[in-house]
C-alpha positions as CSV (number, residue, x, y, z in Angstrom):
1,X,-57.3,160.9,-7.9
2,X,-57.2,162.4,-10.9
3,X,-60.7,164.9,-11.2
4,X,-62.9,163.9,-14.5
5,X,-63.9,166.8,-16.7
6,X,-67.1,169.6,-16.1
7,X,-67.0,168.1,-11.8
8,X,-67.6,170.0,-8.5
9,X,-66.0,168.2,-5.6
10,X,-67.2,169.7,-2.4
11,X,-64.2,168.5,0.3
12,X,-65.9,170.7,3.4
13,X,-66.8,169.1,6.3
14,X,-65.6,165.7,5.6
15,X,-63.6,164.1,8.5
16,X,-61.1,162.4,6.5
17,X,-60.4,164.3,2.7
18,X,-57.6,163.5,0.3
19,X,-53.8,164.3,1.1
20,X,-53.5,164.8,-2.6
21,X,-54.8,166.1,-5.6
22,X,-54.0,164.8,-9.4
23,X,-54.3,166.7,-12.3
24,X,-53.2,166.0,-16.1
25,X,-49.7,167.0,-17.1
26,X,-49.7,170.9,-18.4
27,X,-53.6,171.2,-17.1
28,X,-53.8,175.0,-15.3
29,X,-54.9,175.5,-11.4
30,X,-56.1,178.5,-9.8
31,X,-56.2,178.5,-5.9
32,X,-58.8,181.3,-5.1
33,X,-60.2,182.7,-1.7
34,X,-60.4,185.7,0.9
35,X,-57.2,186.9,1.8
36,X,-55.2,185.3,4.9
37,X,-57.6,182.3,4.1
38,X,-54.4,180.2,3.4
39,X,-53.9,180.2,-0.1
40,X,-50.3,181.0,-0.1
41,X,-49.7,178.2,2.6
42,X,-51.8,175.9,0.7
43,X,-49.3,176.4,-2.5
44,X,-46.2,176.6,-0.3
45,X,-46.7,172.8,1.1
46,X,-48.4,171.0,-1.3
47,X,-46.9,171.8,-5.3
48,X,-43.8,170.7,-5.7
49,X,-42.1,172.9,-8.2
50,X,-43.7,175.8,-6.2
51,X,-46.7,178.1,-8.2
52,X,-47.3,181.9,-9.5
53,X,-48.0,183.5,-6.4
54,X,-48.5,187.5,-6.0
55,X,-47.2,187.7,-2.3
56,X,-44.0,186.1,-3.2
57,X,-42.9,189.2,-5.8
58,X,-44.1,191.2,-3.4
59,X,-41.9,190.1,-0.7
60,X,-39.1,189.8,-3.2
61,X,-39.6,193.5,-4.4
62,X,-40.2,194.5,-0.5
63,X,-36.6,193.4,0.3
64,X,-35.1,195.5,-2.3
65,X,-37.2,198.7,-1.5
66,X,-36.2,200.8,1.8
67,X,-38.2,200.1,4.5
68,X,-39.8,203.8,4.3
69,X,-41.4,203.8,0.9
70,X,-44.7,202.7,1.4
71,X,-45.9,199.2,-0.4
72,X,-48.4,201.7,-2.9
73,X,-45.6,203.6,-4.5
74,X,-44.4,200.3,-6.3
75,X,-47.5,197.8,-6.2
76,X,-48.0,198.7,-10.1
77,X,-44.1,197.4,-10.5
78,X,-44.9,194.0,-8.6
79,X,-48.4,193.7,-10.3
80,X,-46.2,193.7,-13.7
81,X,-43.6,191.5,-12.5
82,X,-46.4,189.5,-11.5
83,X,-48.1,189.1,-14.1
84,X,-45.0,188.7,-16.4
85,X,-44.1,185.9,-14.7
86,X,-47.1,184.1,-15.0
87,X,-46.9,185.1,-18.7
88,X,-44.1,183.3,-19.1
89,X,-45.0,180.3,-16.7
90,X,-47.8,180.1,-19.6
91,X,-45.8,180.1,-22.5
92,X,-43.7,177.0,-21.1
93,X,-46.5,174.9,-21.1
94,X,-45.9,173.5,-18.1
95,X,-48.3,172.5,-15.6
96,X,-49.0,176.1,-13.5
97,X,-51.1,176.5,-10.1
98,X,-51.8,180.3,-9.7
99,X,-52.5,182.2,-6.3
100,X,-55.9,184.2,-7.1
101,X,-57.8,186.9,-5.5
102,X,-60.8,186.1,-6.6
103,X,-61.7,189.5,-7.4
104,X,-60.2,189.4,-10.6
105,X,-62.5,187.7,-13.0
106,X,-60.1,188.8,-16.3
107,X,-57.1,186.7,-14.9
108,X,-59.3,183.6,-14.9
109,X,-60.7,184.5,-18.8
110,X,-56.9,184.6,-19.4
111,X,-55.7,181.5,-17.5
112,X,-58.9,179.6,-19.8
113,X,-57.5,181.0,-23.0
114,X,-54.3,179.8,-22.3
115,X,-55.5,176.3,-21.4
116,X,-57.8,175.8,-24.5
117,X,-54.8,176.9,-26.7
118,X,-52.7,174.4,-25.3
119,X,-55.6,172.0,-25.3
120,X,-55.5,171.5,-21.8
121,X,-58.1,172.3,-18.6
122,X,-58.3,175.1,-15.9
123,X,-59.4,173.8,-12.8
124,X,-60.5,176.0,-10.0
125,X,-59.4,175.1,-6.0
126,X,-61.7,177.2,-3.7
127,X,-60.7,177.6,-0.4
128,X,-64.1,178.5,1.9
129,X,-62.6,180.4,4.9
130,X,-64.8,182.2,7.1
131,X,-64.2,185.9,7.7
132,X,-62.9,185.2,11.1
133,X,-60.3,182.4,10.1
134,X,-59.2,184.8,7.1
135,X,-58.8,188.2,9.3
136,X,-57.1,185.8,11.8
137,X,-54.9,184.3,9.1
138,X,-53.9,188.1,8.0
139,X,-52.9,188.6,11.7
140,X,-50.7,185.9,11.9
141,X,-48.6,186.7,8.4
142,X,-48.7,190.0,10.4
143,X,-50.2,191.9,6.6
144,X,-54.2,192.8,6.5
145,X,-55.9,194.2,3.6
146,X,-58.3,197.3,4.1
147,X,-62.1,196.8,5.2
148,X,-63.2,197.9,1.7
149,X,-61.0,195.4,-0.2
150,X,-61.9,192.7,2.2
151,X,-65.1,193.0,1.4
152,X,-64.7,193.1,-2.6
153,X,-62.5,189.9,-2.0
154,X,-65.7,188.8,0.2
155,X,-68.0,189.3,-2.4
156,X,-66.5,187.9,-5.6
157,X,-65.1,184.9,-3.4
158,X,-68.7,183.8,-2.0
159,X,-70.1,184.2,-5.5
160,X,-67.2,181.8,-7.0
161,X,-68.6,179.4,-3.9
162,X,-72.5,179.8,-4.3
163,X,-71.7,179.1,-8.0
164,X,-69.6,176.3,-7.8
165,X,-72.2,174.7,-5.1
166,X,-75.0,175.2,-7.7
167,X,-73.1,173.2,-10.5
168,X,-72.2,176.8,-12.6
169,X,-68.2,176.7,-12.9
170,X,-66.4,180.1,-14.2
171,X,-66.3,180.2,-17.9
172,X,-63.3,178.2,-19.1
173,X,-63.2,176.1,-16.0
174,X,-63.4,171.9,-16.1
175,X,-63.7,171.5,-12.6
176,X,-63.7,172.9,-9.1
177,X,-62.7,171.7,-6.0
178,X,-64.1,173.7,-2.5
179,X,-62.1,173.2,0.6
180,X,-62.4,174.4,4.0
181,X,-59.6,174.7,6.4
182,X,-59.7,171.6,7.8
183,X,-59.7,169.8,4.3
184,X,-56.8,172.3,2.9
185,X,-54.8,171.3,5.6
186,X,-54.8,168.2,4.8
187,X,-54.0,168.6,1.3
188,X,-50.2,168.0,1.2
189,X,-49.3,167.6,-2.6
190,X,-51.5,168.9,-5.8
191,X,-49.9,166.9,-8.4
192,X,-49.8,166.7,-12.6
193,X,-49.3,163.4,-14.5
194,X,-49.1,162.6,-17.8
């Protein structure tokens, strides 16, 4: 099913959604929502030759670090290593699926730039957890952010989900897709074609 051009799909609350999702061959996708609302999970099962995720530098950089120094002494190092890598995910022109905060509106501008100068499309996934199922998802990974950053991440994601449901996409976006839990779990494979 590959998604036509300038579309909102809403996938929440249907009984039976897609186990799959097509997109065109070198076409960008960002996975945005609240944090422990299964982004990372989503990415880990369904894209094959795996995605720019944050929490996977940070767990790479965790395991070189002793276990005393405390994650904010080197988050600027894996926010560069982070973002280098997805630099040079972009330059390859390959298809990408990004991990996004949602709070970061810049990273989006940049992801659309790079897709208009390779004269393909961003596409936005929007994962709708509740609070609960997102605070309970940072409980099981056994990391939680602070009240004050769950609640940016709260703000800027229900404002990416209010405007998506009204028909206004992100600047630089061709379509968006919103899934709840139920529908994300079923989503086993996001793939690209030519």
């Amino acid at each position: 099913m590959v998604l036509p051009s300038a579309t909102v799909r809403d996938l929440r609350g249907r009984a039976a959604g897609p186990a799959w999702l097509g997109f065109a061959e070198g076409d960008i996708v960002v996975v945005s929502g609240l944090p422990g609302g299964g982004k990372s999970t989503l990415i880990k099962r369904a894209v094959e030759q795996g995605g720019i995720d944050s929490q996977d530098v940070r767990e790479r950089w965790e395991r070189m670090m002793p276990d005393r120094l405390p994650y904010a002494v080197y988050r600027p190092l894996v926010r560069l290593a982070h973002y280098g890598g997805l630099a040079r995910a972009l330059r390859s022109g390959r298809s990408v699926v990004v991990h996004d905060c949602g709070t970061q509106a810049w990273v989006r501008g940049l992801l659309a730039r790079a897709a208009r100068r390779r004269g393909r499309a961003l596409h936005l996934l929007l994962l709708d957890a509740s609070p609960a199922e997102a605070l309970s998802g940072q409980a099981a990974r056994g990391r939680g952010v602070s009240a004050y950053a769950f609640a940016r991440h709260r703000g800027a994601v229900t404002r990416l989900i209010r405007a998506a449901e009204s028909g206004h996409l992100p600047s630089g976006c061709t379509s968006a897709t919103l899934l709840d839990r139920a529908a994300a779990t079923r989503l086993t494979r996001i793939t690209f074609r030519p």
